[in-house]
C-alpha positions in Angstrom: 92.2 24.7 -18.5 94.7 27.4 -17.6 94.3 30.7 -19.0 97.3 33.0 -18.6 97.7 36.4 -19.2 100.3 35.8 -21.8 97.4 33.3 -23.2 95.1 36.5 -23.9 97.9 38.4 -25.4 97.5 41.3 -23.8 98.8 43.3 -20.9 95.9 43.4 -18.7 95.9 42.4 -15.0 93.8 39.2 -14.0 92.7 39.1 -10.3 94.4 35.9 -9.2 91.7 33.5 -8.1 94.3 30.7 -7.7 97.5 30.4 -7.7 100.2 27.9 -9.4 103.7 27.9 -10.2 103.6 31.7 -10.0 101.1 31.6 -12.9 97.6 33.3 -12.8 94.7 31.6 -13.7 90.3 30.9 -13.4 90.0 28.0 -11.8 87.7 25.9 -13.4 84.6 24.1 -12.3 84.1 21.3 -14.3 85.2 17.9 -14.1 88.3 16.9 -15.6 88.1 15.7 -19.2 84.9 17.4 -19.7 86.8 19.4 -22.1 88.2 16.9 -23.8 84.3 16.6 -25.3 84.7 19.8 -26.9 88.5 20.7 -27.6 87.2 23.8 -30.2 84.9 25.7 -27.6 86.3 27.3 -24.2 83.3 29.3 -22.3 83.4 31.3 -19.5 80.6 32.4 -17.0 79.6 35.6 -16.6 81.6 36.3 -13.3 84.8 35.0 -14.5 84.6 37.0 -17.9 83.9 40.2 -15.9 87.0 38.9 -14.0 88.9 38.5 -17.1 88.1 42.1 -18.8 89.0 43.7 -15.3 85.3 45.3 -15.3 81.8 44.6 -12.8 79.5 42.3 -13.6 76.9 45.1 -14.4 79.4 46.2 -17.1 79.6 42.6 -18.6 75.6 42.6 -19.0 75.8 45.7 -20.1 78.0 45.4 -23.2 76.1 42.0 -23.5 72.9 44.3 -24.1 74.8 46.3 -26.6 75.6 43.1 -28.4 79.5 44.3 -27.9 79.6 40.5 -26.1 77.7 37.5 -27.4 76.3 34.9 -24.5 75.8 31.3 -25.3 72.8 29.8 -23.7 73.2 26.8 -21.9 70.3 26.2 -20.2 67.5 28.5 -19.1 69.8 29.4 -16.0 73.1 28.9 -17.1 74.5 31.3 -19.5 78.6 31.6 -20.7 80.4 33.2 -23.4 83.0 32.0 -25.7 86.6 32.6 -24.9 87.7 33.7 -28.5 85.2 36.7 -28.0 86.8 37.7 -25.1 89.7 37.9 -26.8 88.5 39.3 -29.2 86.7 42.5 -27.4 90.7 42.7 -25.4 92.4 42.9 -28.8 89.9 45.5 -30.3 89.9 47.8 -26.8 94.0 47.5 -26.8 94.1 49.1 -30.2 91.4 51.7 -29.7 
């Protein structure tokens, strides 16, 4: 999975966390063709979202607790959110 600034369709920096061809992107940690399962749903951890909306990770649980950002539930210790809603919460801050 390679997610690209011009993926997000927004101008917003991304703090490179690896490198290739010139292109910015999260590095993902699961096993190849794990997505493959589940083509429709993209989720990101907590970290990497902060990473993504250029903000702390206090700020991410913090519009979480607003309800601003909806988390996905994994596991009782692993928690994501959906990509869409990221784009989504980008979109909506670009036009404000």
């Amino acid at each position: 999975m390679k997610i690209t600034q011009h993926d997000l369709s927004v101008e917003h920096p991304l703090r490179p966390i690896a490198t290739s061809g010139g292109g910015t992107f999260i590095k993902p940690k699961a096993k190849p063709g794990t997505a493959a399962l589940f083509p429709d749903v993209q989720l990101v951890r907590p970290k990497p979202a902060a990473e993504l909306l250029g903000i702390s990770l206090a700020t991410f649980w913090r519009l979480v607790g607003k309800g601003t950002l909806t988390t996905v539930k994994l596991s009782p210790k692993l928690t994501a959110v959906r990509l869409s809603d990221i784009r989504s919460l980008i979109e909506e801050r670009s036009k404000a």
